[in-house]
C-alpha positions as CSV (number, residue, x, y, z in Angstrom):
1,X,-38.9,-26.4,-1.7
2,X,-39.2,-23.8,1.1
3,X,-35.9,-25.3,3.0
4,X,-34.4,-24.2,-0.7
5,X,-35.8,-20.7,-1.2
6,X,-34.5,-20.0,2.4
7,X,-31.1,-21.1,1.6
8,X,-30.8,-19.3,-1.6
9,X,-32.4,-15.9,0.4
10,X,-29.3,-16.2,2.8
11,X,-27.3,-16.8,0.5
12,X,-28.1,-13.7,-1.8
13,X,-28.2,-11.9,1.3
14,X,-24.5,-12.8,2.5
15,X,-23.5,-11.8,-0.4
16,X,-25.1,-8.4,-0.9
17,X,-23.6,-8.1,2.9
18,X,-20.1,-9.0,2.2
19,X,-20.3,-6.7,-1.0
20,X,-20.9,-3.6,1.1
21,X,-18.7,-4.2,3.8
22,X,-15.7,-4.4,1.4
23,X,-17.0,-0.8,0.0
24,X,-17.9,0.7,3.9
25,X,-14.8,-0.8,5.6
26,X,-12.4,0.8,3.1
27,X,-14.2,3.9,2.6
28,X,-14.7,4.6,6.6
29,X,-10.8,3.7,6.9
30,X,-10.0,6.1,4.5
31,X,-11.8,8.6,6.2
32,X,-10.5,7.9,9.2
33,X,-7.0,7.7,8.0
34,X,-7.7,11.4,6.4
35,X,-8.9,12.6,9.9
36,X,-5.5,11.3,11.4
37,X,-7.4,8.2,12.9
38,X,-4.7,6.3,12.7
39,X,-5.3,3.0,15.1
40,X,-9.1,3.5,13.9
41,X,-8.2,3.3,10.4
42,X,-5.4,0.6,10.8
43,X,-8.0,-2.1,12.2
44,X,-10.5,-1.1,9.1
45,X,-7.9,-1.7,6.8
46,X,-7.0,-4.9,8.2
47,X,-10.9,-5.5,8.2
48,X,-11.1,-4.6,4.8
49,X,-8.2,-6.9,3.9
50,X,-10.4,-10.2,5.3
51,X,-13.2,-9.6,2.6
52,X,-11.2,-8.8,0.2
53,X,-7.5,-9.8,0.5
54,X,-6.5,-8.6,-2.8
55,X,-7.1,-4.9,-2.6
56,X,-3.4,-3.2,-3.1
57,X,-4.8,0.0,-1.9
58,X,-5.5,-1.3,1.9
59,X,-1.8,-2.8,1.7
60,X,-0.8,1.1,0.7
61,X,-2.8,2.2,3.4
62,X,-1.5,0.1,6.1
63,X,2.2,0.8,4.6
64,X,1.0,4.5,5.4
65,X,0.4,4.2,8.6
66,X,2.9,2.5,9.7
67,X,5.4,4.9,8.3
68,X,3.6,7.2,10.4
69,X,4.0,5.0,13.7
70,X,8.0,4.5,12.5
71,X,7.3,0.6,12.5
72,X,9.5,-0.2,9.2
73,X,9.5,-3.6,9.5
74,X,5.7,-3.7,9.2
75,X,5.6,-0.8,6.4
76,X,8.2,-3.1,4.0
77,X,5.8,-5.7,4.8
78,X,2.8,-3.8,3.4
79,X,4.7,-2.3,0.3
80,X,5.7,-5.4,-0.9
81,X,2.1,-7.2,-0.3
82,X,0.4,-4.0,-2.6
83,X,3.5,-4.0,-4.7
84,X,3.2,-8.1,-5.7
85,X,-0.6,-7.7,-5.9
86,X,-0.4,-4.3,-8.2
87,X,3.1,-4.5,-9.7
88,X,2.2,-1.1,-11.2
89,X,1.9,0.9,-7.9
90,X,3.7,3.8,-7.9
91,X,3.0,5.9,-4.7
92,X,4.1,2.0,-3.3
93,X,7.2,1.6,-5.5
94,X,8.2,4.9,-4.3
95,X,7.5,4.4,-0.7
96,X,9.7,1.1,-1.3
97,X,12.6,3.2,-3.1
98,X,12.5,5.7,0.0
99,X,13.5,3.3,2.5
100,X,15.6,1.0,0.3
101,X,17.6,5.2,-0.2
102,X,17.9,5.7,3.7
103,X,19.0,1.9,4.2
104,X,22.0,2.5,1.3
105,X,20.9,-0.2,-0.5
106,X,21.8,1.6,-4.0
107,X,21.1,-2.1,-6.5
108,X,17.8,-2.2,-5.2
109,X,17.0,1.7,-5.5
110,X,18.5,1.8,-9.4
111,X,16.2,-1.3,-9.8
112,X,13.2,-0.2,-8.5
113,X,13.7,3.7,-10.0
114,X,13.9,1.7,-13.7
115,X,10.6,0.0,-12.9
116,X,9.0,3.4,-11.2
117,X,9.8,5.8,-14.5
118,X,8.1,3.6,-17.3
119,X,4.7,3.2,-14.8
120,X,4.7,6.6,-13.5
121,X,1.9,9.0,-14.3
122,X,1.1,11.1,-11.0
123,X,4.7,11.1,-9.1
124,X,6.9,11.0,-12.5
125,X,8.3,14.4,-10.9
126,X,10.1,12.5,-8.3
127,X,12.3,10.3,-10.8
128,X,14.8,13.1,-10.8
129,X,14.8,13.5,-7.1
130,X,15.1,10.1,-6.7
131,X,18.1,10.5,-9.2
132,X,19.8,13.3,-7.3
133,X,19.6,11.5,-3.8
134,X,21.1,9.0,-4.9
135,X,24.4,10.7,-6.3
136,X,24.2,12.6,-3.3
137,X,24.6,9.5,-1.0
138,X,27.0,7.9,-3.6
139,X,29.2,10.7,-3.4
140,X,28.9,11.6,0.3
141,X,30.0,7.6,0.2
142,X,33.2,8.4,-1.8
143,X,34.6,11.1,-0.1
144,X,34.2,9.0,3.4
């Protein structure tokens, strides 16, 4: 009986535990990432992402900072991992359409701009920039 109530008491306690670490870690790599902690905040995020593999926002996060250290390869990466998890992710979709612009890869960017206007609601102002860019590089295509 004891041997029991000691296994359930670790148990509840693991759990409490592994609760609160998924809150601290992303919350302190937030933080971090605000203060322009970038390789503090990257191994957070990553921390974050063992207990709890499915949060989109670390994904973002990551795809953030890697932006910010140029690593594209990585960034992709982490857009498409928040995008698959949270198909609905618009600062991701339009991280995605940013690079997909700069690579010419116009299918892709007419695609992904479709998907980004009907789940807009904070960056629905950059649809028409979006739009614009793109004729821009379309034309400066044509006239090459």
């Amino acid at each position: 009986m004891r041997k029991l109530f000691l296994s359930i008491l670790l148990f509840s306690f693991f759990l409490t535990i592994k609760g609160h670490a998924k809150e601290n870690f992303f919350e302190e790599a937030k933080k971090n990432y605000e203060n322009n902690k970038m390789e503090v905040s990257k191994f957070l995020f990553q921390r974050n992402i063992v207990f709890n593999p499915k949060d989109a926002n670390s994904y973002l996060y990551l795809a953030k900072i890697y932006n910010h250290e140029e690593n594209e390869k990585e960034e992709i990466k982490n857009l498409n991992t928040a995008l698959l998890l949270s198909p609905d992710n618009e600062e991701a979709m339009y991280m995605l359409i940013n690079i997909k612009l700069k690579k010419s890869n116009f299918a892709e960017v007419r695609n992904l701009t479709k998907k980004f206007a009907i789940v807009c609601s904070k960056l629905c102002s950059k649809t028409s920039d979006i739009e614009e860019r793109l004729k821009d590089i379309e034309a400066s295509k044509e006239s090459n």
